[in-house]
C-alpha positions in Angstrom: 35.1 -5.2 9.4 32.8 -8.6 8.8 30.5 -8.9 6.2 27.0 -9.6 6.3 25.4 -12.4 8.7 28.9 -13.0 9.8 28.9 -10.0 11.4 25.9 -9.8 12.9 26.4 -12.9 14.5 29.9 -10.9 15.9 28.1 -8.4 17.2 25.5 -10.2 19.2 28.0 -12.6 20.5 29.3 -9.1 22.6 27.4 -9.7 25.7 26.8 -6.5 26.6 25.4 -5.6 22.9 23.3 -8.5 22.9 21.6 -7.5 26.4 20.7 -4.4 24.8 19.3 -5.5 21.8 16.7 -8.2 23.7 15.5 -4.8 25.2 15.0 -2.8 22.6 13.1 -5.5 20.9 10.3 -5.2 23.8 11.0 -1.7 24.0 10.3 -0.3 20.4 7.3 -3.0 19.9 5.8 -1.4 22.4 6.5 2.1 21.2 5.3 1.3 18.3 2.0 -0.3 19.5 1.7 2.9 21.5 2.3 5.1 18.6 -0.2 3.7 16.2 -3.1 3.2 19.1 -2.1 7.2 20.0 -2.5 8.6 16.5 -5.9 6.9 15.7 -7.5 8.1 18.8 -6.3 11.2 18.3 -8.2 10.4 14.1 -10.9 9.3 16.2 -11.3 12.5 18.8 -10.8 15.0 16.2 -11.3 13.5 12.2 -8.4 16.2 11.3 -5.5 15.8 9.7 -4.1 19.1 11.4 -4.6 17.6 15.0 -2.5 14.2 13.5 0.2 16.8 12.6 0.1 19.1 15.4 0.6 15.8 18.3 3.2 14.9 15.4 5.1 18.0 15.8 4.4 18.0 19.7 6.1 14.7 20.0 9.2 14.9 17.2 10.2 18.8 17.5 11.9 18.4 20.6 14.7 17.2 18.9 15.6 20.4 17.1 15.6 22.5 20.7 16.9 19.1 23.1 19.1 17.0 20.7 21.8 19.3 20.1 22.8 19.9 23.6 21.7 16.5 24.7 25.0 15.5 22.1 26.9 18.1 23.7 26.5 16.3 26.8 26.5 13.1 25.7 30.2 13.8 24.6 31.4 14.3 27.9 28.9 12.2 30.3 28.3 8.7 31.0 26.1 7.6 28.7 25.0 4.0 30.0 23.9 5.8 33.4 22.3 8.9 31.3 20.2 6.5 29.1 18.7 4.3 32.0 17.4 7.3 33.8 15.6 8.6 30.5 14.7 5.0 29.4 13.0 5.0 33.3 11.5 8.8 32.7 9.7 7.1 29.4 8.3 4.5 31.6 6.8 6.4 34.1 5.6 8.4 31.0 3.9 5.5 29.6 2.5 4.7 32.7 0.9 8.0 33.3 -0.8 7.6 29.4 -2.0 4.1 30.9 -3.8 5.9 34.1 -5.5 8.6 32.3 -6.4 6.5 29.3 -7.9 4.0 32.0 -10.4 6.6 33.1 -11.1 7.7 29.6 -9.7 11.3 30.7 -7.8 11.6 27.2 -8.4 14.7 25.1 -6.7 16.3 22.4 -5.1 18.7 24.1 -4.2 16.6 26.6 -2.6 13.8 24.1 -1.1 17.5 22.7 0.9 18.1 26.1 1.4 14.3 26.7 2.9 14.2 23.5 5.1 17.1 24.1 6.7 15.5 27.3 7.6 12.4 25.9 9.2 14.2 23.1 11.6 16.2 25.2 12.6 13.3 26.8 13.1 11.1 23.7 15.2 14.3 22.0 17.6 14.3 25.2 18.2 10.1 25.1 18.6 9.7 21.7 21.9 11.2 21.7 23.2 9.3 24.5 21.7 6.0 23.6 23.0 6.0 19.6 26.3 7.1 21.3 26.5 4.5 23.6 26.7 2.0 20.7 30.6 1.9 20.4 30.6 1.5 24.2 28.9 -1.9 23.2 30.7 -3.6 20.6 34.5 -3.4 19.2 34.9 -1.3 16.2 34.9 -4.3 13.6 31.5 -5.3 14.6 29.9 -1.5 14.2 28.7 -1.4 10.8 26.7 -4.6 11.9 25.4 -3.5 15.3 24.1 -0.4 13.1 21.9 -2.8 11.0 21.3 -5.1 13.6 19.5 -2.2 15.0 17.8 -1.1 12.3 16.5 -4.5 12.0 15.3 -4.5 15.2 13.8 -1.3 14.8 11.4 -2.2 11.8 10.6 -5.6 13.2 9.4 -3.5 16.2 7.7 -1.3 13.4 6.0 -4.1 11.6 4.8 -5.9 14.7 4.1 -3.0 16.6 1.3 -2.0 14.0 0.0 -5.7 14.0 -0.6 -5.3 17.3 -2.0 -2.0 17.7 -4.6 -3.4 14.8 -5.9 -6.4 17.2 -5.7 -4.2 20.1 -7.4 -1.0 18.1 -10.0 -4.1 16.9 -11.3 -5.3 19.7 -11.9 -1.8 21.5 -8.8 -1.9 24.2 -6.9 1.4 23.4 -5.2 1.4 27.2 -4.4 -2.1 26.5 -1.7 -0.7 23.8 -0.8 1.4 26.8 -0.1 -1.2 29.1 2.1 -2.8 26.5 4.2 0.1 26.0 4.5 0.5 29.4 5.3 -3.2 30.3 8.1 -3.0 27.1 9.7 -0.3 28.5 10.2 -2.0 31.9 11.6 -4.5 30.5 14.4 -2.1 28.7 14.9 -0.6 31.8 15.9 -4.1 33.5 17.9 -4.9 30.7 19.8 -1.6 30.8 20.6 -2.4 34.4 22.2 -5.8 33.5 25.0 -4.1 31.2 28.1 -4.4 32.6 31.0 -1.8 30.9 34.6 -2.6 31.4 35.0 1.5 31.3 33.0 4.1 30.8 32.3 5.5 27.7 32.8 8.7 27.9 35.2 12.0 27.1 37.7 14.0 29.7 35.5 16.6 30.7 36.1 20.5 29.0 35.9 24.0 29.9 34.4 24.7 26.8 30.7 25.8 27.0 27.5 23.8 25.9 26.7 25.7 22.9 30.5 26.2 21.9 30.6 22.5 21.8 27.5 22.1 19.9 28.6 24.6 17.3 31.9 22.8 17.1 30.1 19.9 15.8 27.9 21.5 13.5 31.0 23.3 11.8 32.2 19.8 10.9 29.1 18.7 9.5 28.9 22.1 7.4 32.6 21.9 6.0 32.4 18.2 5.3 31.4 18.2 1.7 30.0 14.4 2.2 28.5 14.7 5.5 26.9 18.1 4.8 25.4 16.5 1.3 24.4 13.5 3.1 22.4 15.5 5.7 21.2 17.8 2.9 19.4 14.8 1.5 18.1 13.4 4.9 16.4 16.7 5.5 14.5 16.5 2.5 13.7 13.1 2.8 12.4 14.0 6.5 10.7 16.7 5.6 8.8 15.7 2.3 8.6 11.6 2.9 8.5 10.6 6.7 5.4 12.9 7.2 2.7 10.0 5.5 3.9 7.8 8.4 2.6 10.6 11.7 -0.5 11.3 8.5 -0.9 7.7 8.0 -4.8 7.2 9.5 -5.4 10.1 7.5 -4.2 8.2 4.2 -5.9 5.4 5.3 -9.7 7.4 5.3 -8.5 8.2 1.3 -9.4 4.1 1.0 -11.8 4.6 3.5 -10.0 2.0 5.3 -11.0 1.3 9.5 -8.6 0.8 12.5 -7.7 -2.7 10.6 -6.7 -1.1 7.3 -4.8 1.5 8.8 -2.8 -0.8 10.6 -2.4 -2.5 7.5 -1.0 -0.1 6.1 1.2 0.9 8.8 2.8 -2.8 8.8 3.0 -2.9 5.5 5.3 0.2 5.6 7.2 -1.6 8.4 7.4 -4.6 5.9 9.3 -2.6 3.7 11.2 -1.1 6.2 12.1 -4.5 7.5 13.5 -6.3 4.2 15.6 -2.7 3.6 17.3 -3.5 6.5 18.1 -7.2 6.3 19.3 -7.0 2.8 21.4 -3.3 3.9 22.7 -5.4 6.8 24.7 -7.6 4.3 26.2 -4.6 2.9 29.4 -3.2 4.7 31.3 -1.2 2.1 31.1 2.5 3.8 31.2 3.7 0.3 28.6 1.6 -1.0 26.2 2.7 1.7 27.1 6.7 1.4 25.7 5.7 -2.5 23.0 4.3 -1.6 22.0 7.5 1.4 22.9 9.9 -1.5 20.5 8.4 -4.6 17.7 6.4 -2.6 15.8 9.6 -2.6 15.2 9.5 -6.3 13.1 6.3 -5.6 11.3 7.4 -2.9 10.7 10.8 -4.9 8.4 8.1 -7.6 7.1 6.0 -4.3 5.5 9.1 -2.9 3.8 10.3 -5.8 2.4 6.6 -6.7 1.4 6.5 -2.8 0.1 10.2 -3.6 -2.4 9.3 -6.5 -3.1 5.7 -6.1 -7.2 5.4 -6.0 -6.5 1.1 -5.4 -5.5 0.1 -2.2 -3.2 -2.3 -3.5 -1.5 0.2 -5.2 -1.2 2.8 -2.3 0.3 -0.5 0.1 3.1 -1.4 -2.9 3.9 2.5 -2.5 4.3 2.0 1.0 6.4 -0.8 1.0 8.7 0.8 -1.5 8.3 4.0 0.9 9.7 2.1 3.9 12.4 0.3 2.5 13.6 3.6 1.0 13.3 5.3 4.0 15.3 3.0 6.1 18.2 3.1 3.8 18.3 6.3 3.8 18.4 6.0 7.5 20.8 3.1 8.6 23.0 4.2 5.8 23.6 7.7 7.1 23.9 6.3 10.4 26.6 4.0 9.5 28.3 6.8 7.8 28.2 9.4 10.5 29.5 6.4 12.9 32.3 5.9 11.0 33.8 9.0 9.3 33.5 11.3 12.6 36.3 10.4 15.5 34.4 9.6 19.1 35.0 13.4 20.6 32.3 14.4 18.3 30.2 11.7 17.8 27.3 12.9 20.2 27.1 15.9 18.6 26.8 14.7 15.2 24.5 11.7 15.9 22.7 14.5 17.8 22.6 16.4 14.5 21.5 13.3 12.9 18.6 12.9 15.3 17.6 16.2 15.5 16.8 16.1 11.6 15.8 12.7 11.7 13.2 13.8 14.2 12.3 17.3 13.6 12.1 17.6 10.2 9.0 15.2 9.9 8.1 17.3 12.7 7.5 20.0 10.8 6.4 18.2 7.7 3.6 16.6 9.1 2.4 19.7 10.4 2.7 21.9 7.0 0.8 18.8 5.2 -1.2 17.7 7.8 -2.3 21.4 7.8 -2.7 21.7 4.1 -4.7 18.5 4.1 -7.8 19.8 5.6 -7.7 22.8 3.4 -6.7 20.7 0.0 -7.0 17.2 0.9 -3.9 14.9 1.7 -2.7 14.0 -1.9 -2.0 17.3 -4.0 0.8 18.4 -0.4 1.9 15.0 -0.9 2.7 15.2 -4.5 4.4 18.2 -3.8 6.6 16.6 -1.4 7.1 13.7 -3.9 8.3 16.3 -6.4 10.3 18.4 -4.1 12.1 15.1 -3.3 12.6 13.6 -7.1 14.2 17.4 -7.8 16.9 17.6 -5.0 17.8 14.0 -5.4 18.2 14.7 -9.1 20.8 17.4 -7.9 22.6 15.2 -5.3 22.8 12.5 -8.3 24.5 15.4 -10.7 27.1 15.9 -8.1 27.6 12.4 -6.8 30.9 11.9 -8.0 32.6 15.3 -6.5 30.5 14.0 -3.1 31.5 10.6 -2.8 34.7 11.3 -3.2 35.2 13.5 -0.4 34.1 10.6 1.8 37.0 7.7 0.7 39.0 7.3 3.5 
């Protein structure tokens, strides 16, 4: 296992891997251009922070009904072939935003139901495309293909957000279509350029969908490590990824525009992006579980600054601090799960993974988003900041009895 920029120079000298990765750079900028444009017409239509949460919950809650037999599948199908036809489903899916935006036929219901699609078919790739990862790169080079796509991932969501800003700016809202939808074609051509010297997949089984799926989940459950680890990402997804679907919402606090919310949105990203650079350098599994287990408690503090902060400045250091928490508490379970699970149940746990990484701001933003119009946005916040501080103060109580039931 190589350390730091070693190894992710390793793992992008794998040709396959590095084919990938130059598409999922267009391909998540693009989503996230897409994203941002989505959520402030939908700020824009409707001025309510239950309608941010309900497209929210339209587009993420898939993965709680999809993901866990999209896993199932994933660990006894080819994956390369399964994630070209979904990437291609999301592109057509893009384009058919792009038409309808074009002739100004977007409503909220309509984003509702548009959001909903997309999300069924992001819940059933994202098990086959984390899963095809190993397919990609040897075993030594994992822990930095993991970063390297986290990097990736908040580069996308720091541009992305740029973007969406200029685009947002000058009045062009299909024009962040068309970019999504021009991103994802180029994924798609990518995906078609990867070459595998065998498929990556499992003997096929008698055993049942949901028998598998249960299978998996019983290992997660008896796994004191894994189980505490996904404790802690559900609370984290559930209290503290909900201000990023809210965000236009938390912008209007500052009374912020279309430029401020982007801002704020990139600024997030920032964060996001120097938590995974400096996690890529780190490749002690050990090391990482730590910091999965006890990053909560300081995004617990960055919630409830980003919660009462009246300066703007103030509420953009929160965010910063909120998105480099958030993605360390992401690549680092990620890593994790890649490693301590053998590959006959690795779609179902990276399925687990998903589903909660997914679903659970699913239903966050919707409880606050809902609250919000009733209190306002910060006192559901603070909750969620206090909900967060208290758990991870229980995690951290019992962090030696939990590491310790992940050393090898």
């Amino acid at each position: 296992m190589r350390n730091g920029w070693h190894g992710v120079r390793a793992a992008l000298g794998e040709p396959n891997y590095r084919i990938f990765t130059i598409g999922n750079v267009f391909s998540l900028v693009g989503t996230w251009v897409q994203r941002v444009a989505l959520a402030w017409l939908v700020w824009e239509l409707t001025g309510s922070g239950a309608w941010l949460g309900a497209v929210a919950f339209a587009d993420l809650f898939p993965m709680v009904l999809v993901t866990p037999l999209a896993g199932a599948m994933a660990d006894r199908s080819d994956r390369l072939r399964v994630t070209r036809i979904s990437q291609a489903l999301l592109m057509v899916h893009a384009g058919l935003l792009t038409g309808l935006s074009a002739l100004g036929s977007l409503s909220p219901w309509l984003i509702l139901v548009l959001a909903l699609i997309g999300g069924v078919i992001t819940a059933f790739n994202q098990p086959f495309r984390m899963a095809l990862l190993p397919g990609l790169v040897g075993r030594e080079n994992l822990v930095s293909a993991v970063a390297v796509n986290s990097i990736v991932f908040n580069t996308a969501r720091f541009i992305g957000p740029a973007i969406a800003g200029l685009v947002i700016a000058k009045g062009s809202l299909t024009l962040a279509f068309v970019i999504n939808f021009g991103t994802f074609a180029v994924f798609s051509w990518t995906l078609a350029r990867i070459r595998l010297a065998s498929i990556d997949q499992i003997p096929s089984t008698s055993r049942g969908l949901m028998t598998s799926v249960v299978e998996g989940w019983r290992f997660a459950v008896g796994h004191v490590g894994l189980g505490a680890m996904l404790l802690m990402l559900t609370v984290v997804s559930l209290c503290v990824r909900p201000i990023l679907e809210l965000m236009p919402g938390y912008a209007a606090l500052f009374g912020s525009d279309a430029t401020g919310f982007a801002l704020m949105t990139s600024t997030t990203g920032l964060g996001s992006l120097v938590g995974a650079i400096w996690l890529s350098r780190q490749a002690d599994p050990r090391a990482l579980a730590t910091m999965a287990l006890f990053i909560g408690l300081v995004m617990g503090v960055a919630l409830l600054v980003a919660a009462l902060a009246h300066q703007v400045w103030l509420g953009l250091l929160a965010l910063f601090a909120l998105g480099f928490g958030m993605v360390v508490s992401g690549i680092a379970n990620q890593t994790v799960i890649q490693l301590a699970v053998p590959d006959h149940l690795r779609g179902r746990l990276l399925a687990l993974h998903s589903m909660i990484f997914r679903g659970a701001p699913a239903l966050g933003a919707l409880a606050i988003g809902t609250l919000s119009d009733l209190t306002g946005l910060r006192e559901p916040l603070s909750v969620g900041a206090a909900v967060t501080f208290a758990f991870s103060g229980i995690v951290y109580a019992r962090g030696k009895v939990i590491l310790k039931s992940l050393d090898p």
